[in-house]
C-alpha positions in Angstrom: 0.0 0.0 0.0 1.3 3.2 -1.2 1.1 6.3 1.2 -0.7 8.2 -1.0 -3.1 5.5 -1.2 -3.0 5.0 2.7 -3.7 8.7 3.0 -6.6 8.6 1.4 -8.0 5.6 3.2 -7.6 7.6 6.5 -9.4 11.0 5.0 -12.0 9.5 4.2 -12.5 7.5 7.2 -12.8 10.2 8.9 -16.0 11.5 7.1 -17.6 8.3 8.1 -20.3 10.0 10.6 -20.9 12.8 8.0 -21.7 10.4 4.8 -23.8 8.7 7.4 -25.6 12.2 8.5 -25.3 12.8 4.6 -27.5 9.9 4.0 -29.9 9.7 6.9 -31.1 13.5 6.3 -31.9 12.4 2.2 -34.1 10.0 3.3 -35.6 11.4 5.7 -36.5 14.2 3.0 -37.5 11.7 0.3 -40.0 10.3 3.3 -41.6 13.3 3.8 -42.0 14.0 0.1 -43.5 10.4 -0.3 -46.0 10.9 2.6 -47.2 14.1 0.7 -48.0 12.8 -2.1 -44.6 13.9 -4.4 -43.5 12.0 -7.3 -39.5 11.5 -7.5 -38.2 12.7 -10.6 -34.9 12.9 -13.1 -34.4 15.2 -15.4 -31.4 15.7 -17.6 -27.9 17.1 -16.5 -26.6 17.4 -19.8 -29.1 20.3 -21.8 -28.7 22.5 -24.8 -28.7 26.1 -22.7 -29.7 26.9 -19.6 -32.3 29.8 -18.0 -30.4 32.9 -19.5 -29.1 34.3 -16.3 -26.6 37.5 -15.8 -24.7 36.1 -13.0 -24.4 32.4 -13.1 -22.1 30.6 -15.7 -22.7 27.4 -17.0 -20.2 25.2 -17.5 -19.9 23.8 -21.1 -20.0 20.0 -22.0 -19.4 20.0 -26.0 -22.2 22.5 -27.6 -24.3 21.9 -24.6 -23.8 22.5 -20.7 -24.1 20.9 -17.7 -27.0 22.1 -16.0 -27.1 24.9 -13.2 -30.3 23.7 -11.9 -33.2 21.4 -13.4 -35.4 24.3 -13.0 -36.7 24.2 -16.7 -37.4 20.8 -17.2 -39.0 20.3 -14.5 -40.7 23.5 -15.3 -42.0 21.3 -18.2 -43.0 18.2 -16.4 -45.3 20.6 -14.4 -47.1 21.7 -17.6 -47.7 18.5 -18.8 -49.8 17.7 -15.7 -47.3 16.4 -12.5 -48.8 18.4 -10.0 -46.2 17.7 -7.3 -42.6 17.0 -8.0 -39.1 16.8 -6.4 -35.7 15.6 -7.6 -31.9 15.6 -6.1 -29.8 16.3 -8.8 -26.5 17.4 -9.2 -25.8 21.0 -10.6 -22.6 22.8 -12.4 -21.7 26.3 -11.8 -18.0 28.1 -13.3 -16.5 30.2 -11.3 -17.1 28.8 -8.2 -15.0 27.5 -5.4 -14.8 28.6 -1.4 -15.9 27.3 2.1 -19.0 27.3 1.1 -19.3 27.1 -2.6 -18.2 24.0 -5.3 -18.4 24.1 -8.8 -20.4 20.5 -8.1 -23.2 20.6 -5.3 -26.2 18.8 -5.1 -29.3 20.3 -5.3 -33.4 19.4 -4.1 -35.6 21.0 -6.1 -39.2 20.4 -5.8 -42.4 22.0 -7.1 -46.1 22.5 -6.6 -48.7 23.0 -8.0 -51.4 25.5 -6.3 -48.9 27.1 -4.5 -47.3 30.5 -3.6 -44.4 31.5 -2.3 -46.2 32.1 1.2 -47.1 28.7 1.5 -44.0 27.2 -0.3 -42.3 29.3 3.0 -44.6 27.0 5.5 -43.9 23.8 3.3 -40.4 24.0 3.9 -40.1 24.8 7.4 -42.3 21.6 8.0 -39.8 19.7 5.6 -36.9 20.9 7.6 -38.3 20.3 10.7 -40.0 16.9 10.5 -36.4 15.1 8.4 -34.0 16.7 11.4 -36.9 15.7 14.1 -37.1 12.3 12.3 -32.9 12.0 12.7 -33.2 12.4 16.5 -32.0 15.7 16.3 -32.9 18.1 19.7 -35.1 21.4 18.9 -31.9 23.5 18.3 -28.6 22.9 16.3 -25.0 24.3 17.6 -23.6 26.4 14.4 -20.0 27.9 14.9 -20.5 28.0 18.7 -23.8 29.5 18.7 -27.3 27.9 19.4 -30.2 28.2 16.5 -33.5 27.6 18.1 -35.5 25.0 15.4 -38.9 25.2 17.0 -41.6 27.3 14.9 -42.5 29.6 13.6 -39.4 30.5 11.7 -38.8 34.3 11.3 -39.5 36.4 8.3 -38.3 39.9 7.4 -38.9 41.4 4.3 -35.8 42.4 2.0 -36.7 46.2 2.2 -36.7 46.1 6.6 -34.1 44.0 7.1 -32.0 46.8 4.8 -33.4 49.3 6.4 -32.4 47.5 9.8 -29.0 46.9 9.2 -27.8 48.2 6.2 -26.2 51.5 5.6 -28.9 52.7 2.9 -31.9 51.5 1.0 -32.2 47.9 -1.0 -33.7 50.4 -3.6 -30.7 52.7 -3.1 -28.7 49.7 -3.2 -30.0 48.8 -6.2 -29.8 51.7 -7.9 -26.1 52.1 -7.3 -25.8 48.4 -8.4 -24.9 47.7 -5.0 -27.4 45.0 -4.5 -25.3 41.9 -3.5 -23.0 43.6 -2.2 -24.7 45.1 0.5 -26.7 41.9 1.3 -23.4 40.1 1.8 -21.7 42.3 4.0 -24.2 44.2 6.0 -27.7 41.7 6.2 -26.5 38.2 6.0 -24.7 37.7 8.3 -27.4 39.0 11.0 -30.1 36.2 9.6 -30.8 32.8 10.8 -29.3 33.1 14.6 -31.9 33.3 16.8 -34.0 30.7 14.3 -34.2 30.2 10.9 -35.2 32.9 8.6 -37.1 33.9 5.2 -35.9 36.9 3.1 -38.9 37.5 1.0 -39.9 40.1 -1.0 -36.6 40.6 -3.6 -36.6 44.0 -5.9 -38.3 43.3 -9.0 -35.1 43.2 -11.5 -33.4 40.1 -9.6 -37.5 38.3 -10.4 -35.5 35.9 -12.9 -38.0 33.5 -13.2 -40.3 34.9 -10.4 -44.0 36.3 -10.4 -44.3 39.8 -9.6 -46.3 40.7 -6.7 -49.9 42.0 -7.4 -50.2 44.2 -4.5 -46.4 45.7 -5.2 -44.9 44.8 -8.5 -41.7 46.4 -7.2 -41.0 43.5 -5.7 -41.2 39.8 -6.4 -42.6 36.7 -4.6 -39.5 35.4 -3.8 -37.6 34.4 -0.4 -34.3 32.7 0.6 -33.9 30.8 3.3 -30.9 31.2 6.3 -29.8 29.4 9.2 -26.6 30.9 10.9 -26.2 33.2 8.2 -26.0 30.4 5.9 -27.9 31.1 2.3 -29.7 27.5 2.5 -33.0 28.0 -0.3 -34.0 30.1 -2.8 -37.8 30.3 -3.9 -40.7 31.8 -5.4 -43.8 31.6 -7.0 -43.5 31.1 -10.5 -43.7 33.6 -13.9 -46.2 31.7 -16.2 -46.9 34.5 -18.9 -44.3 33.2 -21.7 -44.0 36.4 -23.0 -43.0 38.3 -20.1 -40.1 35.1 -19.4 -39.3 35.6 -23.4 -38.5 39.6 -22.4 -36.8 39.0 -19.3 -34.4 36.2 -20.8 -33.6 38.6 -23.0 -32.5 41.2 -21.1 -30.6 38.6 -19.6 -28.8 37.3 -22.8 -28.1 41.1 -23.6 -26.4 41.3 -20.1 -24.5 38.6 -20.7 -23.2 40.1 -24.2 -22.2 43.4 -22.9 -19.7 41.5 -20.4 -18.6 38.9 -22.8 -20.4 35.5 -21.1 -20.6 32.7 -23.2 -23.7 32.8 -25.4 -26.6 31.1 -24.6 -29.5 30.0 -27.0 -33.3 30.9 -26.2 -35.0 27.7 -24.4 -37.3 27.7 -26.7 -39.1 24.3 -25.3 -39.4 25.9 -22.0 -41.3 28.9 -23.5 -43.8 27.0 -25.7 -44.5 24.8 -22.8 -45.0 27.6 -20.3 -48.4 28.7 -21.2 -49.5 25.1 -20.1 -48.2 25.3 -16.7 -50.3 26.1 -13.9 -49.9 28.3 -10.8 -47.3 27.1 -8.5 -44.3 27.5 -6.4 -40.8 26.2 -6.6 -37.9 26.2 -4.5 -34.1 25.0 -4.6 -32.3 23.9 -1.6 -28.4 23.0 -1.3 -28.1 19.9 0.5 -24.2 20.1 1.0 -24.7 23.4 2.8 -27.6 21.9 5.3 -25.0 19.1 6.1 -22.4 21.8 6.9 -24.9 23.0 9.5 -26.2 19.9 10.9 -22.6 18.1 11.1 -21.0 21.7 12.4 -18.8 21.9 9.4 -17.4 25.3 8.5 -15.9 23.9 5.1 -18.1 22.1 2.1 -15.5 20.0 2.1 -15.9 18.1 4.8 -19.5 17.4 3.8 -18.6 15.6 0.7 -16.9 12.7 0.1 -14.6 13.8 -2.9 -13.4 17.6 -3.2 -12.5 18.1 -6.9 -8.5 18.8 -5.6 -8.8 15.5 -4.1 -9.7 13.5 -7.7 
């Protein structure tokens, strides 16, 4: 036995308990999903171009790309009739690598039908709740030396207060300066998700990629994240079903992407034509490798997942 080899034997060893955790929280999710009434699905990984966003690059795999997310196909399985849908799936994004970020990372997406992003908030809390509860898990979790209450109700702030709470100006001023991100990184996240979990909702209207405006406000968009310790967890909304309205906004998108030289994307045009079929409903995206980090007390992604890509 070579050391090299012998090395590896004792690294991953010693993620034993967290493959285990790993595996025990996906089924406990998949239970829940089944005891709702979900169908399991696959899409593919490998598509032709995915949702035209400004700032998330796919990354290519011949004259197609690996998916960033499953979002439109599963998008499509909703118009043809599946009313309630979830998948885990793995998901491709360039550019990046950290802590808490891998060009890999595996994704739960589910869908449903009849939904908003209001009650897509409640669905997940009680998804949450019930898989940890069902892994023996006490009412709070211990996240970089600090104690996050479980028990409901989760919090909920709007975007606008929780700028206006901690930030130094305005999420409209913010976005106005193009600021946006910024600000929500260095001033707002890191105050979310400590006490208990909490919602974002309520995004400006521009960053409503695939989201339905709200009626009552169309400045703003029905759309939330999710964050526990200050940890960006979920991102959700209720979904944009007039085509034309996507058509526009994609692109905008593809226009943004030109002006800073981003590989090109072609118009999903499948997507489009099946978008006028598709019902009301709510969607949501959750990284599991990040809900690990929190349940295992990991402050690398690394140490949730069995291979790193340095390690291959």
């Amino acid at each position: 036995m070579n050391n090299s080899h012998q090395e590896d034997q004792f690294y991953l060893a010693r993620k034993a308990n967290t493959l285990r955790l790993r595996a025990g929280l996906i089924s406990g999710i998949r239970r829940f999903f089944h005891n709702h009434d979900f169908l399991e699905v696959e899409t593919p990984i490998r598509i032709p171009s995915p949702a035209p966003e400004e700032h998330i690059e796919a990354i290519p795999s011949g004259d197609w790309f690996l998916q960033t997310s499953p979002e439109l196909c599963m998008k499509r399985l909703l118009a043809a009739g599946y009313p309630r849908i979830f998948q885990f799936c793995k998901c491709f994004r360039a550019d990046e690598r950290g802590s808490r970020h891998l060009p890999e990372f595996t994704m739960l997406e589910w869908y449903v039908t009849g939904f908003d992003y209001q009650q897509l908030m409640d669905q997940c809390e009680a998804l949450l709740r019930t898989a940890i509860k069902d892994m023996e898990y006490a009412e709070n979790i211990i996240w970089q030396g600090k104690t996050i209450h479980m028990i409901s109700p989760w919090k909920r702030i709007s975007v606008a207060d929780a700028f206006a709470r901690w930030a130094p100006l305005s999420s409209n001023e913010a976005m106005h300066q193009d600021l946006f991100d910024e600000v929500l990184v260095e001033y707002v996240e890191p105050h979310l998700g400590w006490e208990r979990p909490t919602f974002l909702y309520d995004y400006p209207a521009s960053m409503a990629a695939l989201s339905k405006l709200k009626s009552s406000n169309p400045a703003v968009a029905e759309r939330f994240e999710l964050y526990i310790g200050g940890l960006e967890l979920a991102n959700g909304f209720s979904e944009l079903t007039d085509a034309n309205e996507q058509r526009n906004r994609f692109e905008e998108a593809l226009q943004a992407r030109a002006a800073k030289n981003r590989a090109r994307y072609t118009m999903p045009e499948t997507f489009l034509a099946a978008l006028p079929s598709m019902p009301d409903a709510a969607g949501i995206a959750l990284g599991i490798d990040r809900l690990i980090m929190l349940l295992a007390g990991a402050s690398n992604i690394d140490d949730v997942i069995a291979f790193p890509p340095e390690r291959l």
